[in-house]
C-alpha positions in Angstrom: 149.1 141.3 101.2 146.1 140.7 98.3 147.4 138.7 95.4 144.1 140.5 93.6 143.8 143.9 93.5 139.8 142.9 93.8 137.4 140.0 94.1 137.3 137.6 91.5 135.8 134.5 90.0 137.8 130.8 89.3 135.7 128.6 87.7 132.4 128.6 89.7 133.5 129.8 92.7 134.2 133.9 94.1 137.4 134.4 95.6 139.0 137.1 97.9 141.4 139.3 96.8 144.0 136.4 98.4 142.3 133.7 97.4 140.1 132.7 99.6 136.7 130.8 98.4 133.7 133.7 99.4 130.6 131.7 99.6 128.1 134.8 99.4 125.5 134.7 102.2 123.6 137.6 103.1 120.7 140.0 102.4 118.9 142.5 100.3 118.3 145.8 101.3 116.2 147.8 99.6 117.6 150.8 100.5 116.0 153.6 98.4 113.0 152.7 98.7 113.1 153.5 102.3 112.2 156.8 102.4 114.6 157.5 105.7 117.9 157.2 103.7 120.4 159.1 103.7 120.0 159.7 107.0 119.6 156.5 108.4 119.3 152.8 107.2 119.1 149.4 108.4 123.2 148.4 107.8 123.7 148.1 111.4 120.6 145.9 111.8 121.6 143.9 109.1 125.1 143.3 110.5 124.0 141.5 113.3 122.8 138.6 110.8 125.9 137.5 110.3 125.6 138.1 106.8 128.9 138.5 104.6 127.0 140.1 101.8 124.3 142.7 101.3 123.0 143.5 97.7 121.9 147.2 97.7 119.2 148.8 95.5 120.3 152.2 93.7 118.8 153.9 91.0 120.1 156.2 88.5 116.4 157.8 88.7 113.9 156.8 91.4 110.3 156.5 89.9 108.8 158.6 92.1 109.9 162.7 92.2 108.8 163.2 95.5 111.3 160.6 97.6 114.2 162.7 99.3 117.2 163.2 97.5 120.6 160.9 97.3 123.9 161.5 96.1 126.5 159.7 94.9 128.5 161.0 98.7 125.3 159.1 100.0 126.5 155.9 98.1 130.6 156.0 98.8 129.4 156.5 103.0 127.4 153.1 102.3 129.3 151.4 100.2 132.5 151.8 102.9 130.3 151.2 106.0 129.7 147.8 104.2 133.3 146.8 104.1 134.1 148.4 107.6 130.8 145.5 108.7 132.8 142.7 106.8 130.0 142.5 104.1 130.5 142.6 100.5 128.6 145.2 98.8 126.4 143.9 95.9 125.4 147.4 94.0 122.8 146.8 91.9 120.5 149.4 89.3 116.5 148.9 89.8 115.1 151.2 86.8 114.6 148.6 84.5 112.9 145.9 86.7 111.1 143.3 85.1 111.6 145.2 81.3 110.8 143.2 78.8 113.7 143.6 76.8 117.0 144.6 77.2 117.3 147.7 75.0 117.9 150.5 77.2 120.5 148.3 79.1 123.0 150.4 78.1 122.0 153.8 77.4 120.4 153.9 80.4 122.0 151.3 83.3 125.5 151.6 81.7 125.8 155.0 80.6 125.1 155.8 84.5 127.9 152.9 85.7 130.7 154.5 83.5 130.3 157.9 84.0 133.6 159.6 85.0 132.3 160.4 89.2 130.2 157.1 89.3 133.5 155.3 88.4 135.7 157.3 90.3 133.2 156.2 94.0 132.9 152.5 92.7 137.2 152.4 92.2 137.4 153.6 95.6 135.4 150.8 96.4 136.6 148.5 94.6 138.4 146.1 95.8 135.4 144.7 97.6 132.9 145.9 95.7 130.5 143.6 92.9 128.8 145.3 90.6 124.9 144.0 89.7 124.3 145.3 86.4 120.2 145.3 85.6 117.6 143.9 88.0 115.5 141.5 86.3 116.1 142.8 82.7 114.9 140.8 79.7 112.2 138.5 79.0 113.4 134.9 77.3 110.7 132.0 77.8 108.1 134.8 78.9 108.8 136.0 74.9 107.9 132.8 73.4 111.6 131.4 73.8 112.8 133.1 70.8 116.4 132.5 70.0 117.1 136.5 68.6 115.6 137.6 71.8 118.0 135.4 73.5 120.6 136.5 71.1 119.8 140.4 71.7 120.1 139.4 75.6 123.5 137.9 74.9 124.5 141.0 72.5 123.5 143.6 75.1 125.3 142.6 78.0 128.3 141.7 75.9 128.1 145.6 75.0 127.5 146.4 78.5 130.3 144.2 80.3 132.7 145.7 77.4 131.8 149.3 78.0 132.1 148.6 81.8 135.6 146.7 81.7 136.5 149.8 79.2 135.8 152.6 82.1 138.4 150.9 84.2 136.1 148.7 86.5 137.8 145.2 86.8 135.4 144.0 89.4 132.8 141.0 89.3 130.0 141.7 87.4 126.8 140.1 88.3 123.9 139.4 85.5 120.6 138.2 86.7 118.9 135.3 84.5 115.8 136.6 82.4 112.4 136.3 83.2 112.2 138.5 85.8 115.6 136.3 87.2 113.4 133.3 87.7 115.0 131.6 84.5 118.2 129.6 86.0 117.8 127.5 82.7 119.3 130.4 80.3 122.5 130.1 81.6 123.2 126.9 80.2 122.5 128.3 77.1 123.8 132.2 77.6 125.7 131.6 80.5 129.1 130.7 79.2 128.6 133.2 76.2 128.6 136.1 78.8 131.6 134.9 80.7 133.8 134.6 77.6 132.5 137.9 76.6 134.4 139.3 79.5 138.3 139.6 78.8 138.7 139.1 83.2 136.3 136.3 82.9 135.2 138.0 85.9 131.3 137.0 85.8 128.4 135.9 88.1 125.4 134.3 87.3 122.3 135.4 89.2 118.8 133.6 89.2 116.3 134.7 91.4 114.1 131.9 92.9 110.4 132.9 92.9 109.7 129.3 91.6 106.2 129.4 92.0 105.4 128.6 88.7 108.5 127.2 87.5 110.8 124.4 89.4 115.0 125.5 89.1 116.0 122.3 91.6 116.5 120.4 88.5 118.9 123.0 86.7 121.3 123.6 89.3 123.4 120.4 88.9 123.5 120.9 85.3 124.5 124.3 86.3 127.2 122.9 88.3 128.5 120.3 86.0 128.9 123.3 83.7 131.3 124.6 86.1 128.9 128.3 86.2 129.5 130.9 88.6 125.9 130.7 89.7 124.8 133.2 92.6 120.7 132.9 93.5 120.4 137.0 93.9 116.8 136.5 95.6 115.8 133.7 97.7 112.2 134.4 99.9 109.2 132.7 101.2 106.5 134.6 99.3 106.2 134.9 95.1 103.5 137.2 93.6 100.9 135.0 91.9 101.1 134.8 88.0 97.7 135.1 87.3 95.4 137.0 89.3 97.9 139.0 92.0 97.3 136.1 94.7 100.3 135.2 96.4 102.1 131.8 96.7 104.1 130.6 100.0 107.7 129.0 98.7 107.9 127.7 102.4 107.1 124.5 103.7 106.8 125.9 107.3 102.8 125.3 107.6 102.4 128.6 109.1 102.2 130.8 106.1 98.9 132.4 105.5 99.5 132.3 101.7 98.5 128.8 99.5 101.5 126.9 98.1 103.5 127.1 95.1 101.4 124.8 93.1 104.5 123.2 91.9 105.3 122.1 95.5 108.6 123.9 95.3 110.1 125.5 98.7 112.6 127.4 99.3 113.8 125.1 102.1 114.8 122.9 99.2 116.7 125.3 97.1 118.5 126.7 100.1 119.4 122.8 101.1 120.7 122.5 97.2 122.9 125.5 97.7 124.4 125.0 100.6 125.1 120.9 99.1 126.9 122.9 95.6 128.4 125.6 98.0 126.2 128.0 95.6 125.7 132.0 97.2 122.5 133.1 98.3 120.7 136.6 99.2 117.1 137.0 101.1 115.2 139.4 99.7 114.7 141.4 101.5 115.2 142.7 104.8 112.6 145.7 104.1 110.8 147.7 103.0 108.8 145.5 100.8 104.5 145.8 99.8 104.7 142.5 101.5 105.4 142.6 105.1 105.5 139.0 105.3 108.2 138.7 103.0 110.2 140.7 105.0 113.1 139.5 107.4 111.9 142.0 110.1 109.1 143.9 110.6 110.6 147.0 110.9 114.6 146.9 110.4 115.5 146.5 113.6 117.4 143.3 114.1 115.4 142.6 117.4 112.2 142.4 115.3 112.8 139.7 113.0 109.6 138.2 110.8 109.1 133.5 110.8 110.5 134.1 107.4 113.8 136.3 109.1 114.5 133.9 111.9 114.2 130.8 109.6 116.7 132.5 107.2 119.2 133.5 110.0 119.1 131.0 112.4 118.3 128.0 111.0 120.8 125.0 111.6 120.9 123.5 108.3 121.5 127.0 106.3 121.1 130.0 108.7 123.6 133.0 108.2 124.3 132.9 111.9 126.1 129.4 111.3 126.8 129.3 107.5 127.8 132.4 106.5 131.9 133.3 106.8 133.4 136.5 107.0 136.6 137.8 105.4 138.4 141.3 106.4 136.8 143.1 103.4 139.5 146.4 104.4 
């Protein structure tokens, strides 16, 4: 029998509900923004990874009017096909991607997590279930490293994890870094700040590693000496360019059409540090995304995977085939 009724976190580590240590290792889907769903998706495909995790995409209100609609019946189907696969759902809200700031945190991203029929799917989920907040939101060293925008950051998401604890959702609630997520760095400042804000203590940390133009290797162990729950919520191959919409290879495999991060980073590296520190990790993304090469397969089928999906899968030294663990999630 559980000893939790859900998952939770001990010092910098996710456990099961019966205590086991749940190293994440898995995938983002991004599932709205293919166009076929609901009606069919990639979960099966995804599945055959190996992958104990997938971190799902949702939106309280797609940008674009004309995509098919989705329901919240849409979202329980998912959420329970997830645990039926072994996978921990990772629910996360895309409206505020990349905002600057974090002021519509939570009239928008939380007034849609606590209302009474969103709570009521996510409890009947939830004793598997992690809640991702905000993709991306808030800017920190991309606003001049000011210390009341970092302070506002802090403020914000102490509201937020309060209002969400206060709905009845005791589940782990994962906040991604600022800067787009790239910022590791602001959780040795911010991080501990957010976990005491939260009366369960029940807190993930999540960078997302499109290092391109900034190096996280050297923050991790810090980040571990801190004893932080980190979680890197996007790990892929390809980065956006910073300057002129170019794009940067984060992979060291000499076959990537794209010139290298010009900091030398790779995400070779990073996944090596992780697996060392026994920190989670999460590919974006297994498609759709505008670039095909930074998608694990070319089309969502499983048979179809892209250099960048076979690497991540089958790899000796990190590959979900061989490192990631399943736990009976039902």
């Amino acid at each position: 029998m559980p000893t939790q009724p859900n998952l939770y976190v001990s010092g910098r580590f996710l456990q099961t509900t019966s205590g086991a240590k749940l190293i994440l290792r898995g995938v983002d889907l991004p599932l709205l923004d293919d166009w076929a769903f609901p009606g069919s998706d990639y979960l099966d495909a995804v599945a055959q990874s190996n992958a104990n995790a997938v971190r799902i995409q949702w939106y309280v209100n797609y940008p674009d009017t004309t995509r098919p609609p989705y329901t919240l019946a849409d979202l329980d189907s998912f959420l329970q096909r997830c645990a039926e696969a072994e996978m921990v759902p990772i629910l996360m809200l895309a409206d505020l991607t990349c905002a600057g700031d974090t002021s519509q945190l939570n009239p928008t991203l939380v007034a849609w997590w606590t209302t009474p029929d969103v709570v009521a799917v996510l409890q009947k989920h939830s004793r598997y279930l992690i809640v991702n907040i905000g993709n991306e939101v808030g800017f920190y060293h991309w606003a001049g490293d000011s210390s009341d925008v970092l302070a506002t950051y802090v403020s914000d998401y102490t509201k937020a994890i309060a209002s969400i604890r206060a709905a009845g959702l005791n589940v782990p609630l994962m906040i991604d870094a600022t800067d787009c997520g790239s910022s590791l760095d602001v959780f040795l400042q911010a991080g501990q700040q957010l976990i005491d804000a939260d009366p369960r203590h029940n807190i993930l940390l999540s960078a997302h590693a499109y290092w391109a133009g900034y190096d996280g290797l050297s923050w991790i162990d810090p980040c571990v000496k801190a004893s932080l729950p980190i979680v890197f919520g996007e790990v892929s191959n390809i980065e956006d360019g910073d300057t002129d919409g170019s794009y940067y290879s984060l992979d060291a495999s000499g076959n990537n059409p794209y010139p290298p991060a010009p900091n030398g980073f790779t995400y070779q590296s990073l996944l090596a540090a992780g697996f060392h520190h026994e920190i989670g990790w999460l590919a974006w993304s297994w498609g759709p995304d505008k670039n095909a090469d930074r998608q694990l397969s070319t089309d969502g089928t499983f048979g179809s995977l892209t250099p960048w999906g076979e690497d991540f899968i089958t790899n000796a030294g990190y590959g979900l085939a061989k490192h990631s663990l399943r736990h009976k999630l039902l």
